[in-house]
KOLFIBA-850745 format. One record per residue: residue number from 1; x, y, z of N, C-alpha, C in turn. Coordinates in steps of 0.2 Angstrom, whole numbers, plus 5000, padded with zeros to 4 digits. Example, Ala and Ser with C-alpha at 12.3 -4.5 7.8 and 13.67 -1.06 7.14 Angstrom:
2
<1 <5066 4972 5039> <5062 4978 5039> <5066 4984 5039>>
<2 <5064 4989 5035> <5068 4995 5036> <5064 5000 5039>>
***
This chain:
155
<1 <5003 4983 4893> <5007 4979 4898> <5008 4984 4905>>
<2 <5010 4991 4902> <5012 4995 4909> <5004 4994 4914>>
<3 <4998 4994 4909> <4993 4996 4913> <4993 4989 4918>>
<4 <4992 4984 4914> <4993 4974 4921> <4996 4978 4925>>
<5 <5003 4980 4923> <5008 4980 4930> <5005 4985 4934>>
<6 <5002 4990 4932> <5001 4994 4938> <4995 4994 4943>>
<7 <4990 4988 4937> <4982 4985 4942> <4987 4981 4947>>
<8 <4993 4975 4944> <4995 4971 4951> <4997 4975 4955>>
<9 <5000 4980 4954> <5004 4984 4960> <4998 4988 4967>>
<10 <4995 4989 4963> <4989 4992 4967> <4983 4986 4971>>
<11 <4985 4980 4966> <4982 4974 4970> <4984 4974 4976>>
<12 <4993 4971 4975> <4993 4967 4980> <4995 4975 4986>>
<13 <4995 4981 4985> <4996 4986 4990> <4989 4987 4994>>
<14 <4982 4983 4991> <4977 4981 4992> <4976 4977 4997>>
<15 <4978 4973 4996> <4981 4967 5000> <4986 4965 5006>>
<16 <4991 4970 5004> <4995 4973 5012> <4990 4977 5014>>
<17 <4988 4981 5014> <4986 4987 5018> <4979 4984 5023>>
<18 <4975 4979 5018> <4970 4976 5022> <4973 4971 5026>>
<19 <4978 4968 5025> <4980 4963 5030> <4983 4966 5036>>
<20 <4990 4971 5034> <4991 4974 5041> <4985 4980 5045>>
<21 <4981 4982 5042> <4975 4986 5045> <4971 4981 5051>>
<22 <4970 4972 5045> <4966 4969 5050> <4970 4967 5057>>
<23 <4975 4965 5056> <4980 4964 5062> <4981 4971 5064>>
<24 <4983 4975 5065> <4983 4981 5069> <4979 4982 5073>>
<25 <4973 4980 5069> <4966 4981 5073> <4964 4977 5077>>
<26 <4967 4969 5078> <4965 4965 5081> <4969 4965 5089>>
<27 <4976 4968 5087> <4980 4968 5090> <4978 4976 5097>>
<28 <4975 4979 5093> <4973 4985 5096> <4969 4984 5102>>
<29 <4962 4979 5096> <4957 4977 5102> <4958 4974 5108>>
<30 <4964 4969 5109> <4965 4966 5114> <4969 4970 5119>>
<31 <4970 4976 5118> <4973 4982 5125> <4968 4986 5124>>
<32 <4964 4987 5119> <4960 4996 5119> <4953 4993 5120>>
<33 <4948 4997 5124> <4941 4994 5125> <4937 4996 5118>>
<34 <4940 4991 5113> <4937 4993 5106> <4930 4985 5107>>
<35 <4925 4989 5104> <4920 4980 5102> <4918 4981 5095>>
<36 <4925 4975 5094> <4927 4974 5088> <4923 4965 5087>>
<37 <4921 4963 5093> <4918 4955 5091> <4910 4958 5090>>
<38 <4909 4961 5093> <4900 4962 5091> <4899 4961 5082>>
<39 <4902 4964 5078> <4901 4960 5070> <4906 4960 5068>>
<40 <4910 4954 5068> <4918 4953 5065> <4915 4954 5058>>
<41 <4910 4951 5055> <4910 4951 5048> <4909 4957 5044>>
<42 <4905 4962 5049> <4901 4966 5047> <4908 4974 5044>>
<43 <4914 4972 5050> <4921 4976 5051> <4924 4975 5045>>
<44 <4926 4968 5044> <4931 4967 5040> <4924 4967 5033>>
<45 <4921 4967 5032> <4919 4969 5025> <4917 4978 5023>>
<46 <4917 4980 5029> <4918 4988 5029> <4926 4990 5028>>
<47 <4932 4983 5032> <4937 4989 5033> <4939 4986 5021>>
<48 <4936 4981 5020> <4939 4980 5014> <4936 4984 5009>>
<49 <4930 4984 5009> <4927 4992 5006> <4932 4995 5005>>
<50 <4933 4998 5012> <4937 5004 5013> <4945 5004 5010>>
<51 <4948 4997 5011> <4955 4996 5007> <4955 4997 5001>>
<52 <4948 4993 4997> <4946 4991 4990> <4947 5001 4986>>
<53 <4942 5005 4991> <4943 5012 4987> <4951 5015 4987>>
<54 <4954 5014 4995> <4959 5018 4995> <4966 5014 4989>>
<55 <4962 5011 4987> <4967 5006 4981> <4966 5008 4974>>
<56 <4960 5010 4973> <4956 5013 4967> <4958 5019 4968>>
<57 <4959 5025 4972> <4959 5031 4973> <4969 5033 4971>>
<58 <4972 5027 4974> <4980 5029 4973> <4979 5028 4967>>
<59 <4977 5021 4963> <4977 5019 4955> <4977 5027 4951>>
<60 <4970 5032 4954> <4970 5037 4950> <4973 5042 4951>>
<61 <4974 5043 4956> <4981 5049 4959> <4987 5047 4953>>
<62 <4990 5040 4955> <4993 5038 4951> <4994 5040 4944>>
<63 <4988 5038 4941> <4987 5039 4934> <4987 5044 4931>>
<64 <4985 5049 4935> <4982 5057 4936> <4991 5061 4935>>
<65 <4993 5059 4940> <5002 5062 4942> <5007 5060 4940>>
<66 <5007 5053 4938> <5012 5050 4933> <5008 5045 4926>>
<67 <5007 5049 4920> <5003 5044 4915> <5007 5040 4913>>
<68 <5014 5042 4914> <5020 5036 4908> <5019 5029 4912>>
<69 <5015 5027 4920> <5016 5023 4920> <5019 5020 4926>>
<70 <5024 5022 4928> <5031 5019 4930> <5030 5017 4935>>
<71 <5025 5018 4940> <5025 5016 4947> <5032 5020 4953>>
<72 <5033 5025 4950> <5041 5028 4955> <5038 5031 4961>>
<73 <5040 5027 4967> <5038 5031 4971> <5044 5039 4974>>
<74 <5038 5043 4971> <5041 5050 4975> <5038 5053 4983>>
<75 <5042 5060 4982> <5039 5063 4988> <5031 5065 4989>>
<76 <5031 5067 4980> <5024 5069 4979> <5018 5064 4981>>
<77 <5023 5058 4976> <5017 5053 4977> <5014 5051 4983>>
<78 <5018 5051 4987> <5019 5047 4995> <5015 5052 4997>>
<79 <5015 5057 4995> <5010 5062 5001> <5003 5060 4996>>
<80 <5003 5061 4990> <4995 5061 4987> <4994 5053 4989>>
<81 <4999 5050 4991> <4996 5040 4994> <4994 5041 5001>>
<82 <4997 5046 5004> <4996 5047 5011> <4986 5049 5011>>
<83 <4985 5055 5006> <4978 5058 5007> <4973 5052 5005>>
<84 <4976 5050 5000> <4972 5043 4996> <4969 5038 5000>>
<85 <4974 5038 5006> <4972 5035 5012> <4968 5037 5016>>
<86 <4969 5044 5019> <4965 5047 5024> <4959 5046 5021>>
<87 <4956 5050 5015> <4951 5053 5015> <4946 5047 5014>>
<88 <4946 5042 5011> <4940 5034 5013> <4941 5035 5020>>
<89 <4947 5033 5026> <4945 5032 5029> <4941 5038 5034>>
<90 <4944 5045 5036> <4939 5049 5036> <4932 5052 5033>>
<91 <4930 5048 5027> <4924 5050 5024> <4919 5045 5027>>
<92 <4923 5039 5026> <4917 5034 5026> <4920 5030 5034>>
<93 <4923 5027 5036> <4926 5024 5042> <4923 5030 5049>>
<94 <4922 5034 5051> <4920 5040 5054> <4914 5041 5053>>
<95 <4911 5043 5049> <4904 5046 5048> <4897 5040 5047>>
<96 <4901 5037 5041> <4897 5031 5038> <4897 5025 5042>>
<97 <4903 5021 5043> <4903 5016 5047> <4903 5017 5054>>
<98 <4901 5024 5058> <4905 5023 5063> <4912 5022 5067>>
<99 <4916 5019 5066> <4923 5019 5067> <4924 5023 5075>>
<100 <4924 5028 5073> <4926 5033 5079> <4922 5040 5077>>
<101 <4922 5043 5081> <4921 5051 5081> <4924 5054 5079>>
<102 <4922 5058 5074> <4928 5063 5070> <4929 5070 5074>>
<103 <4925 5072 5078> <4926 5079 5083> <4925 5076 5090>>
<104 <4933 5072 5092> <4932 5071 5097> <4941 5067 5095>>
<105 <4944 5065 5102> <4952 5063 5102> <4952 5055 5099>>
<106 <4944 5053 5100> <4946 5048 5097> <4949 5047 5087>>
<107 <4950 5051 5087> <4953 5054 5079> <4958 5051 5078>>
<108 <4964 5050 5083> <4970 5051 5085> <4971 5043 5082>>
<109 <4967 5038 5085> <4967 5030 5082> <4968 5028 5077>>
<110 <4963 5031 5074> <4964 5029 5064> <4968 5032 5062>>
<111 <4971 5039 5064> <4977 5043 5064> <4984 5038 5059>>
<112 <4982 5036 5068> <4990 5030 5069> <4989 5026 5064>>
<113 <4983 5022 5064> <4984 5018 5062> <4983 5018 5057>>
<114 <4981 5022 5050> <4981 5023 5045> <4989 5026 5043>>
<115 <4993 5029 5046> <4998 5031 5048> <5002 5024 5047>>
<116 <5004 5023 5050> <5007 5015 5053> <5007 5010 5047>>
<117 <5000 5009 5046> <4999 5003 5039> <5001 5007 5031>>
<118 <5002 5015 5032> <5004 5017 5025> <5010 5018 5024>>
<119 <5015 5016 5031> <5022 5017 5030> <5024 5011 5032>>
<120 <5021 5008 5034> <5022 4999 5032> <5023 4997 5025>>
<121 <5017 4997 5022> <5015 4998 5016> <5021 4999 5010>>
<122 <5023 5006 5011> <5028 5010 5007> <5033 5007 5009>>
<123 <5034 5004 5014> <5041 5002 5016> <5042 4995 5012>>
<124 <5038 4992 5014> <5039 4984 5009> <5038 4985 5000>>
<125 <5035 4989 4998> <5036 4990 4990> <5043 4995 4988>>
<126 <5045 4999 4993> <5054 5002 4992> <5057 4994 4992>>
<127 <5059 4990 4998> <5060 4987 4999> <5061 4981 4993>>
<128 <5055 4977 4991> <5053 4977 4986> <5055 4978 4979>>
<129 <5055 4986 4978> <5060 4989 4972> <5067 4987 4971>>
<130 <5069 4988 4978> <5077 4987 4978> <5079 4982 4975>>
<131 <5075 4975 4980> <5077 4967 4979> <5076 4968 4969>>
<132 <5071 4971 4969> <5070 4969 4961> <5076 4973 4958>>
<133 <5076 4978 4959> <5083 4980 4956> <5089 4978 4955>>
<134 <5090 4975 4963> <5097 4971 4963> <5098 4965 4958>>
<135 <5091 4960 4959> <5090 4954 4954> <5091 4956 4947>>
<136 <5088 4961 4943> <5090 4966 4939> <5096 4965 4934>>
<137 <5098 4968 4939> <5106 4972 4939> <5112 4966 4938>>
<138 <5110 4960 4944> <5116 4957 4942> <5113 4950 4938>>
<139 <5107 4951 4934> <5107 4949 4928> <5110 4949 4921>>
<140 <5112 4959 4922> <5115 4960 4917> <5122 4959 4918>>
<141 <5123 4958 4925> <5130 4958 4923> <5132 4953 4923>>
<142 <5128 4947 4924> <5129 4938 4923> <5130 4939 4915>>
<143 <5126 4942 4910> <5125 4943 4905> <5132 4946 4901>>
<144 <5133 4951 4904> <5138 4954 4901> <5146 4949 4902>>
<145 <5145 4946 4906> <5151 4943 4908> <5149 4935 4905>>
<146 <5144 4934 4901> <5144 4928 4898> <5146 4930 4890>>
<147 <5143 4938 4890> <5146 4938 4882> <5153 4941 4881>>
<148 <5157 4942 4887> <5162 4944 4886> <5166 4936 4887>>
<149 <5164 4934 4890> <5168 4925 4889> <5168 4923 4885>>
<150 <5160 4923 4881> <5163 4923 4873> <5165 4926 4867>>
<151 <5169 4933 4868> <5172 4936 4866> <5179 4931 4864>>
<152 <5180 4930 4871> <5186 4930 4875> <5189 4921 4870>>
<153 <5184 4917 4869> <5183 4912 4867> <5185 4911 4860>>
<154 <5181 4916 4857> <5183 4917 4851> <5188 4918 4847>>
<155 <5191 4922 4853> <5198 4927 4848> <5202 4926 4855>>
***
């Protein structure tokens, strides 16, 4: 069971990260002399490549630094989620696909924007936790205060 829940978790952080990267990026090209229409399809099946490993890559860090499971996000984790991130995209997004130059300022782009989409990211699964937690929380005390009414009922 913990393993499902931890495939969905990294699914749908899959699936944020690709969506806000794609928009970020769309949104970039129309101020930055980016040419990004020469192969839209050719991009977005590289940038999802690219989200597909840094989602497999967290899953192992993950798995690697927390085995019991939990999905907790720490400080550790957040930083080994940070590198999970760079290193696809500086290994392959840079060298492989082109993207940008790695020894030049154009660095600073994916920087951000890698930056940007993982604190996005991190923000909406805290977020997220909480909602679930409060949902939680005042289940139980919907509960508690069911059984204590029929405490209350009885005697």
């Amino acid at each position: 069971m913990k393993l499902f829940k931890k495939l969905k978790t990294y699914f749908i952080s899959y699936a944020i990260s690709y969506t806000l990267a794609s928009l970020m990026l769309s949104l970039t090209s129309l101020y930055a002399n980016i040419n990004t229409s020469a192969n839209v399809w050719l991009l977005n099946a590289e940038l999802n490549l690219v989200c597909f490993i840094i989602a497999v890559l967290m899953l192992l860090t993950d798995w690697i630094a927390d085995p019991s499971g939990d999905c907790r996000i720490t400080p550790l984790s957040s930083i080994l989620g940070f590198f999970d991130v760079a290193l696809p995209v500086f290994c392959l997004g840079g060298p492989v696909f082109g993207w940008f130059d790695l020894l030049s300022e154009e660095i600073l782009y994916p920087l951000c924007i890698i930056t940007a989409v993982y604190l996005a990211t991190l923000l909406l699964f805290i977020i997220n936790g909480k909602l679930t937690e409060k949902a939680i929380n005042r289940r139980i005390n919907e509960r508690k205060e069911m059984m204590k009414n029929e405490q209350n009922n009885r005697g």
